[in-house]
C-alpha positions in Angstrom: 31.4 243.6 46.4 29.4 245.3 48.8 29.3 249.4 49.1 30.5 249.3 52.6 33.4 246.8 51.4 34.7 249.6 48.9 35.1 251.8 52.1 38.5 252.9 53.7 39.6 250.1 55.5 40.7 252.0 59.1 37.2 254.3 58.5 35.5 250.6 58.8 37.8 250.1 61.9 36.3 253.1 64.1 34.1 253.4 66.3 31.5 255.8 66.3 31.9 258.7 69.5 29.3 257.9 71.7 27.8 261.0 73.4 26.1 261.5 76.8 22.5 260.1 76.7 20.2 263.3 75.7 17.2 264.2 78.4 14.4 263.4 75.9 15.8 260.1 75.2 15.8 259.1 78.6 12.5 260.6 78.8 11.0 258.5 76.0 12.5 255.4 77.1 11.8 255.5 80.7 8.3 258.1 80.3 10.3 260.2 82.8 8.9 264.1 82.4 11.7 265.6 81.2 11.7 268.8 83.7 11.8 265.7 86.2 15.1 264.6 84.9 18.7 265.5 85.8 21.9 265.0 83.1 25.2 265.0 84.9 27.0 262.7 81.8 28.6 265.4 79.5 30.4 268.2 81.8 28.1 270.9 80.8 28.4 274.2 82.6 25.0 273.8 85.3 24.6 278.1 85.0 23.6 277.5 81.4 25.6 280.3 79.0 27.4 283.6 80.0 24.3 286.5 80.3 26.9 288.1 77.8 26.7 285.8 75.3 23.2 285.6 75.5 22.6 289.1 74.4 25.3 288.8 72.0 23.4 285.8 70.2 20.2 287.7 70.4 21.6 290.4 68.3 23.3 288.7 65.8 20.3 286.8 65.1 19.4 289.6 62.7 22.5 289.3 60.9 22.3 285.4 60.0 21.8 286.2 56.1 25.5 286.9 56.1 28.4 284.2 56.2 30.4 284.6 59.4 33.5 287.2 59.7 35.8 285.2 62.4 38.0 288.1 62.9 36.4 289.4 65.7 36.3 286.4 67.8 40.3 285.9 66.8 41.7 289.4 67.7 39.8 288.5 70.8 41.5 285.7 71.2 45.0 286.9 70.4 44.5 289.7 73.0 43.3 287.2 75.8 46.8 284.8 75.5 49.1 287.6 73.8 49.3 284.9 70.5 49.1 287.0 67.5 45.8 286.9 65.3 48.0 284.5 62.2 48.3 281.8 65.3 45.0 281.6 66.1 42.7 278.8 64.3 39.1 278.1 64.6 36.7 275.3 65.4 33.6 274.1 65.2 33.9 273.2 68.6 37.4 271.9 69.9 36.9 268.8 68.5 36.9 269.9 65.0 40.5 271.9 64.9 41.6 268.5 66.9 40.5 266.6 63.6 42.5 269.5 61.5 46.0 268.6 63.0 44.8 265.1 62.4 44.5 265.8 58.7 47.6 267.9 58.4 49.8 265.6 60.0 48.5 262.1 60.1 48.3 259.4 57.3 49.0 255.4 56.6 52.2 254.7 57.3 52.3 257.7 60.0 52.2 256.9 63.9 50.5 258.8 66.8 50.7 258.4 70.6 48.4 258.5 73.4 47.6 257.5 76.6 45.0 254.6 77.3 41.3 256.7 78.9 42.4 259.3 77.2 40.0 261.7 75.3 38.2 259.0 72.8 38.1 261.8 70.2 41.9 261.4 69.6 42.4 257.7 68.3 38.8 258.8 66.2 40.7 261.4 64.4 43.8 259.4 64.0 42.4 256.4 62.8 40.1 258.8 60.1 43.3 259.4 58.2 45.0 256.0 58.4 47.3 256.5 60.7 48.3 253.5 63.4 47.6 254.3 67.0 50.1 254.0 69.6 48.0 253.7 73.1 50.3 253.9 76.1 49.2 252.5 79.3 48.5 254.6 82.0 49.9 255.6 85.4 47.6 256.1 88.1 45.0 256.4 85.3 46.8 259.1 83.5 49.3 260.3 81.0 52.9 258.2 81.8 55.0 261.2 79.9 58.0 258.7 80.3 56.2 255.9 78.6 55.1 258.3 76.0 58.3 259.4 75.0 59.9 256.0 74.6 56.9 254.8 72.3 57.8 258.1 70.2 59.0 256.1 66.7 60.5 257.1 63.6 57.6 257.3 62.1 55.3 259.3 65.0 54.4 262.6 63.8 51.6 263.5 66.3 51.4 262.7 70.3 48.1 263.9 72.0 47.7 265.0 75.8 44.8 265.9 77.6 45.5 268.4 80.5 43.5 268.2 82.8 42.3 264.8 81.3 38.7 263.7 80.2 37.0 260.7 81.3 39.6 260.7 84.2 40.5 264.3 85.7 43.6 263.7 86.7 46.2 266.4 85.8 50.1 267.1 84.9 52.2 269.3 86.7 53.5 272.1 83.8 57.2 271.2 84.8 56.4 267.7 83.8 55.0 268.8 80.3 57.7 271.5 79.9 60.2 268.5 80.4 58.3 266.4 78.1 57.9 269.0 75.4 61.8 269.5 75.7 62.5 265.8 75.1 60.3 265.1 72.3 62.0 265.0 68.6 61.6 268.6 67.3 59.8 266.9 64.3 56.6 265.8 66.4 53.5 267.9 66.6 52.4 267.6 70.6 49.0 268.8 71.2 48.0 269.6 74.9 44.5 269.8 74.9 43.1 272.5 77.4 39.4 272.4 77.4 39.3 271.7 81.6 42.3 274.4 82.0 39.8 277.4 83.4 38.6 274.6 86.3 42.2 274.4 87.7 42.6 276.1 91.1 44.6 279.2 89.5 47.8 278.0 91.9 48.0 275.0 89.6 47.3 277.2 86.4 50.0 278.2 83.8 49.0 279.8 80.3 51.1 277.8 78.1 50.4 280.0 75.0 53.6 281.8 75.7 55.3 278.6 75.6 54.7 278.4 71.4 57.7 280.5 71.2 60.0 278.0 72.4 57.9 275.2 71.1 57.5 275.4 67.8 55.8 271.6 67.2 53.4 272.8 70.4 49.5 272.9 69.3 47.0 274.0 72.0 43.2 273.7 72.2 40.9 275.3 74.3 36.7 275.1 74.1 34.2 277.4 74.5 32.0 274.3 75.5 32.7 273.9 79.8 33.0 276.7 81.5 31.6 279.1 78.8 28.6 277.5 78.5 28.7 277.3 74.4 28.6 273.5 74.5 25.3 273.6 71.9 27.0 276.5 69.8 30.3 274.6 69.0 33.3 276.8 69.1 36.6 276.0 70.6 40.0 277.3 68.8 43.8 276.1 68.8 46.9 278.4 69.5 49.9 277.1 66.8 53.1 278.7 65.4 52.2 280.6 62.6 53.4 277.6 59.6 51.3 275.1 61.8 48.1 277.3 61.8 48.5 278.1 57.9 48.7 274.5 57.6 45.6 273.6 59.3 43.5 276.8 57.7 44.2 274.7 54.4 42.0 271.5 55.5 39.4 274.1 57.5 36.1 273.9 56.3 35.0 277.4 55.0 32.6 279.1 57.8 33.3 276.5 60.0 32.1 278.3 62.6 28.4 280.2 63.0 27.4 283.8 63.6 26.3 282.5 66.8 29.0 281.3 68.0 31.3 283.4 66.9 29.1 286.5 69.0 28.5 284.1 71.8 32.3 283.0 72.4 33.3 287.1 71.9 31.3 288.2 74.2 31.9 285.3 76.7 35.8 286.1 76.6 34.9 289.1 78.7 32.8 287.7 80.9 35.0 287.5 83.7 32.3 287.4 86.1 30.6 284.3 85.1 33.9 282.3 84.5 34.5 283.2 88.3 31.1 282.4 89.4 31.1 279.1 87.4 34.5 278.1 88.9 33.7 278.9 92.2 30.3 276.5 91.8 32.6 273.8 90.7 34.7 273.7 93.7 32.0 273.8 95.8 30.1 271.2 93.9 33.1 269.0 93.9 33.6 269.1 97.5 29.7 268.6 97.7 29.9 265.4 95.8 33.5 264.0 97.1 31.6 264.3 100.8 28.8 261.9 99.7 31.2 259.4 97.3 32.9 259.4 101.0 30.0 258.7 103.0 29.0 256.0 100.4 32.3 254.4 100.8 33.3 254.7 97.0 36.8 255.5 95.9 37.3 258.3 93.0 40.2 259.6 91.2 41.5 263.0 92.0 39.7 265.5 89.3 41.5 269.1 87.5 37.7 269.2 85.5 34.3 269.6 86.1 33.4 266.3 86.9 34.9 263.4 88.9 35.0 259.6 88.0 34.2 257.1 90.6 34.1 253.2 91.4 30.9 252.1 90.8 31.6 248.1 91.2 28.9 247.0 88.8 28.7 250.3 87.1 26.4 249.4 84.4 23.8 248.0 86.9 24.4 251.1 89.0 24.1 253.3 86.1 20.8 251.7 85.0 19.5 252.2 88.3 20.3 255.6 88.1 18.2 255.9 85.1 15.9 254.7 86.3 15.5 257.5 88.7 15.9 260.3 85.9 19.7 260.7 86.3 22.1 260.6 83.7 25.9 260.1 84.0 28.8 258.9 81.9 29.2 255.2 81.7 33.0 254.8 80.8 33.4 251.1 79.9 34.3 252.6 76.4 37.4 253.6 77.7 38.6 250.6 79.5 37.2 251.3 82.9 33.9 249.1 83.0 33.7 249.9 86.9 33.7 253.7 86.7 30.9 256.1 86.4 31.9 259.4 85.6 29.5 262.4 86.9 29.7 266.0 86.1 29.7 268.3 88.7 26.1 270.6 89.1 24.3 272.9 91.2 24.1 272.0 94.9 20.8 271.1 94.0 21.5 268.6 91.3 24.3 267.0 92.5 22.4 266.3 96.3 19.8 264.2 94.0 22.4 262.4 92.2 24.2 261.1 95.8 20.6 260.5 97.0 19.5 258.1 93.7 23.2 257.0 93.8 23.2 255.9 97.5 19.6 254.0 96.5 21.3 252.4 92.8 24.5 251.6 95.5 21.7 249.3 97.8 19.9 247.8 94.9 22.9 246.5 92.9 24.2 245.4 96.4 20.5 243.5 97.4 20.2 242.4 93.7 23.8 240.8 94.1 
């Protein structure tokens, strides 16, 4: 029998995340300079890192002979959403305390519920552990909370949201989540996944972290990675009752997270400044790019993030052509959405190349067809 035939049978079953295409790739394959190129595909904050973090990494840098001390970062944490330190847990990156309540809860013969073009990183997780995956259609290309809750089985230990969603954007009302948090067996861990939350306008913001008192099967995840700027550091966390987080610092990897990031995401907390400056970029950006997807004639969904997804027709041809021309966005036929492109929002300068290759990619598919 062959080695990979001795494997898990669900671990043969996945497949593998695929990221945004890196800059030097594209550089490589299309001999683009790579100062030349632009990479709107993987919601990356366009003002780089909080200047706070960036003097905090320079100084730990003389400190990396030591394994990390996370306590810092999580009495930081627990004073920014009032949770106490015990209900704080760590991440290498978001993704990795996502795959800890995977482990802790998850296993053949165990159920978990989703919503179809949700995050691709949930079903990953799930189906790492054996578990069988529920994927719920969507309404209006998000989360049908209704639909969720009647696919809820006997067996479902785990049901994932995304809020504001990732490839899609779109967003759920808190009264709707608050209703569907009440109606859900008291026995089912639901994680709301919050790594958009600082890009909503702050009318449509609530800081559900108080909620865990009332919620006790409630899980949240937030990310250093958007509007932080920490994407290459990987650090996000998760807010959880105090059993939950016990439960899931009993898979955690030891020194899951770096010196780095743990000094980077510290110092960023407290960089109100940037996280307003970032926002306020997004909004405009958004507003930038909606404008030319109008002029262009080319419908999009309705975005809580730092990106929008549009209707590309032919969205693999388009997105060649917009290779082509050094750009990079997020093809999203992965998800079940073959004609969408998803771009992340950039600097007025960035995002007025990507309408003006997009508008050229647009005539080309259309002259080629």
């Amino acid at each position: 029998m062959a080695l990979c035939d001795q494997s898990l049978p669900y671990v043969r079953a996945i497949s593998p995340y695929q990221p945004g295409k890196p800059i030097t790739q594209l550089a490589r394959e299309m001999g683009i300079a790579v100062d030349q190129i632009v990479k709107l595909a993987s919601n990356e904050n366009p003002l780089g890192m909080s200047p706070k973090a960036k003097v905090a990494v320079e100084q730990a840098v003389g400190s990396l002979e030591r394994y990390p001390d996370d306590f810092e970062l999580k009495a930081a944490l627990a004073h920014h959403t009032g949770v106490p330190v015990g209900q704080v847990v760590l991440g290498n990156g978001s993704n990795d305390v996502l795959d800890m309540i995977a482990r802790v809860y998850l296993a053949p013969g165990r159920s978990t519920v989703f919503s179809q073009h949700a995050f691709a990183v949930y079903p990953l997780a799930s189906l790492s552990v054996g578990a069988e995956l529920i994927a719920v259609s969507a309404k209006d290309f998000g989360h049908d909370l209704d639909a969720m809750r009647a696919a809820i089985r006997p067996d479902t230990r785990l049901v994932w949201i995304a809020n504001p969603n990732n490839p899609t954007g779109t967003f759920l009302p808190y009264p709707q989540l608050k209703a569907f948090l009440q109606s859900v067996p008291a026995d089912v861990i639901v994680v709301i996944d919050e790594a958009y939350n600082e890009y909503l306008p702050p009318a449509d913001r609530v800081d559900i972290s108080g909620w865990l008192s009332e919620f006790p099967n409630l899980v949240v995840t937030r990310t250093f990675s958007k509007i932080y700027g920490l994407a290459g550091l990987r650090i996000g966390y998760a807010l959880a009752s105090a059993e939950i987080a016990d439960l899931m610092n009993r898979v955690r990897q030891p020194f899951n997270c770096n010196n780095l990031a743990l000094a980077a995401a510290t110092a960023a907390l407290d960089d109100h400044e940037f996280v307003k400056r970032s926002y306020e970029l997004n909004r405009a950006g958004m507003e930038q790019i909606l404008s030319g997807l109008q002029r262009l004639d080319l419908g999009h969904i309705p975005s809580g993030g730092n990106f929008l997804t549009f209707k590309a027709g032919n969205a693999a041809a388009v997105n060649e052509k917009l290779l082509q021309q050094g750009v990079i966005v997020r093809p999203i036929a992965g998800y079940g959405m073959p004609e969408w492109l998803r771009v992340t929002i950039g600097t007025e300068v960035e995002n007025q190349r990507f309408l003006a290759a997009l508008e050229k990619a647009i005539t080309a598919v259309g002259h080629a067809g």
